[in-house]
N, C-alpha and C positions, 0 to 999 in steps of 0.2 A: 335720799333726800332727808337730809335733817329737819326740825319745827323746832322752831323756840318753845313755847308751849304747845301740846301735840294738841289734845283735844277741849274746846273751853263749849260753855253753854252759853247764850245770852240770858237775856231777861224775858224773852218771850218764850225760850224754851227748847230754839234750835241750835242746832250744834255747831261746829265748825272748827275749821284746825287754821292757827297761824303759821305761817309757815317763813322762813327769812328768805330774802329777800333776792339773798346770791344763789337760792336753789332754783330760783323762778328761772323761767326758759325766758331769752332775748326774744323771741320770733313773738310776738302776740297776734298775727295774721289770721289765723284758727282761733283765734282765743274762744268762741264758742262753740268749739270740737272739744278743749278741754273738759282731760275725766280726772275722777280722782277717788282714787283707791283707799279705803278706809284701811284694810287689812297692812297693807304694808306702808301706808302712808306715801305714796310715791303720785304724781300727775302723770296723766297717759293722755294722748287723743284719740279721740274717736277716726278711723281712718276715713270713714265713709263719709263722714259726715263733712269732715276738712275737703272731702274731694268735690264735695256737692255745693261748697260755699265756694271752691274754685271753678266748678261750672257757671254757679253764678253768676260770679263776677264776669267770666268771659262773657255769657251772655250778655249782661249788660252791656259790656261795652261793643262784642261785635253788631248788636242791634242797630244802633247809626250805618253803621260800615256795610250789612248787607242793605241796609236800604238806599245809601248811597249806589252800591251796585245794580239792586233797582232803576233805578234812573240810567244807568249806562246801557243795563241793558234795555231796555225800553227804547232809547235811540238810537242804536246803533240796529235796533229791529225797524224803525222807521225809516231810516237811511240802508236798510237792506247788507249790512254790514256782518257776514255770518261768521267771518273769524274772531270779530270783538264780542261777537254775542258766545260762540266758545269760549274767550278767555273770561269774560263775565262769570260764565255759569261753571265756570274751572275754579278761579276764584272765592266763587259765592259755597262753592260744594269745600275749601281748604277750612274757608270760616265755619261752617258747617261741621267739620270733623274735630275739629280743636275741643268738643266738651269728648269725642271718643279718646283723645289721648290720656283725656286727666283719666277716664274711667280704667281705661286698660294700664293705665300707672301700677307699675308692680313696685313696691316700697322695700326699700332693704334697710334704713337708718330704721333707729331704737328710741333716740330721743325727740321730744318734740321739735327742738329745730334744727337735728335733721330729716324728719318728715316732712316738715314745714317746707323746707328747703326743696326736697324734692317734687311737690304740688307745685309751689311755687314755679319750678322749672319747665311747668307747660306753660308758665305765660309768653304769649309770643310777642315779643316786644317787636320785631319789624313788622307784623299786623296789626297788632293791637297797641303799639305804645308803651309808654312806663307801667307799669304795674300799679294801679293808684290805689289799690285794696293792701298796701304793705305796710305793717306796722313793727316796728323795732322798738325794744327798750334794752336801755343797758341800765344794769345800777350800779355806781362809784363805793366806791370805798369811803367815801367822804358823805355817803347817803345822798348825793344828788344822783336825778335820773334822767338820762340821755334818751332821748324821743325823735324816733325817725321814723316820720307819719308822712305817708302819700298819698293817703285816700282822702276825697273830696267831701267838703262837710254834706250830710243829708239834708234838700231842702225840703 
C-alpha cells in the first residue's frame, strides 16, 4: 500500500499517515476491526474482532426471530401439538448455532475484503434476511465515492 504522505503530526501532537484512496479496501463492514501496521505501512483486521461484530449483528437480528418462535412454541404447547413444538425448538437451536459458524470460520483470504467477505458469508439470508450491517465503498477515478450502505440508522 502506498501513502501520499506517509507519516504527518497534527497540532496536537498525534500522528497519523494519509493514505490514497485507491489503497483503501471497498468492504468497510469491519471498519472497526481495522489495524494498521506502522512498520510496513500496510491495513490488516483484526480477525477476531470482525467475527465478534458479525456475532453481533446475528444476534441482533435473530433476537425478534427467536422470540417470535417463542410464541409458536408456547401454542402449539397449549394446543398439545408436540411435532410443532419439535420443529420450534429445531429451529430455535439453527438460530442458536449461526454465532458457532462465524466462530468456527477458518479464513483463508489475506486482504481485508477478502476476509470481509468471507464473515460476511455466515450471514444467512433465508433466516435472517438482507444483511443490513453491510457497507461498500468504492472510489472513482474522478474522486467521487460510490456508497452501498444497508445497515439501519441507530435510533
Amino acid at each position: 500500500m502506498s501513502t501520499r504522505n506517509n507519516r504527518q503530526s497534527s497540532s496536537i501532537g498525534s500522528t497519523y499517515t494519509i493514505m490514497n484512496k485507491t489503497d483503501l479496501p471497498t468492504d468497510y463492514t469491519y471498519f472497526s476491526a481495522w489495524t494498521y501496521n506502522e512498520e510496513t505501512n500496510e491495513l490488516g483486521i483484526d480477525i477476531l474482532k470482525a467475527k465478534e461484530n458479525q456475532k453481533n449483528n446475528i444476534r441482533a437480528v435473530r433476537k425478534s426471530l427467536l422470540e417470535k418462535e417463542d410464541v409458536i412454541f408456547m401454542r402449539s404447547l397449549e394446543n398439545g401439538d408436540t411435532a410443532e413444538q419439535q420443529a420450534s425448538v429445531a429451529r430455535k437451536q439453527v438460530l442458536r448455532d449461526m454465532t458457532n459458524q462465524v466462530t468456527d470460520l477458518s479464513i483463508s483470504g489475506s486482504s481485508i475484503d477478502e476476509i470481509s467477505s468471507e464473515i460476511e458469508g455466515t450471514w444467512n439470508k433465508d433466516l435472517l434476511g438482507e444483511d443490513i450491517f453491510k457497507v461498500k465503498k468504492t472510489y472513482k477515478a474522478d474522486g467521487s465515492v460510490q456508497v452501498e450502505k444497508y445497515q439501519r440508522p441507530l435510533s
